[in-house]
Phi, psi and omega in degrees: 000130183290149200255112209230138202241172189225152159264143145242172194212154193203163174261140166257196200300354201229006164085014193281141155303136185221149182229152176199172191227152158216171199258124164310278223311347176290321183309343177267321175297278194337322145296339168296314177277335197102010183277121177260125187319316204263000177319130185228137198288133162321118206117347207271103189218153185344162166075001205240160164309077224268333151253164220263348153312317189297314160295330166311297169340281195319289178316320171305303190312287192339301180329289207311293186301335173279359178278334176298287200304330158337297206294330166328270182340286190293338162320299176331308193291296157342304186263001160276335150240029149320296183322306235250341174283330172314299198301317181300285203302004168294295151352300182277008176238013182250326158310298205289343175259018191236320170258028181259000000 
């Protein structure tokens, strides 16, 4: 007995059209569990990563840039308060010549 395959066609991840071939019986088992083909995991929207490499990636690049801004932040800081021990220590020598 010959084995009868069905095509499916599914959109991937970059929005391209997939064509595949399958033994019908998986399309029956799937209706036995209840499993549905077209289920897309929340959150899921064109363009994303379809393996879990992809999302490292995806996570790393984030890591990086947030770390540029991070380093940006602390630059910032480091010199507002430089500015601001300038500013105290004018300040006490601008008192201390005042009780003098």
């Amino acid at each position: 007995m010959e084995e009868a395959e069905r095509i499916c066609r599914c959109h991937n991840a970059d929005g391209a059209m997939e064509y595949w071939l399958e033994p019908d019986e998986l399309a029956a088992l799937r209706r036995e569990i209840r499993v549905d083909p077209y289920w897309v995991p929340p959150g899921w929207k064109r363009g994303d990563p379809v393996s879990a490499d992809g999302y490292a990636l995806k996570a790393k690049m984030r890591v990086e840039e947030l770390s540029k801004e991070l380093a940006g932040l602390k630059r910032i800081l480091i010199l507002q308060m430089w500015q601001l021990l300038f500013q105290i220590v004018n300040f006490r020598k601008r008192r201390k010549k005042e009780y003098i």
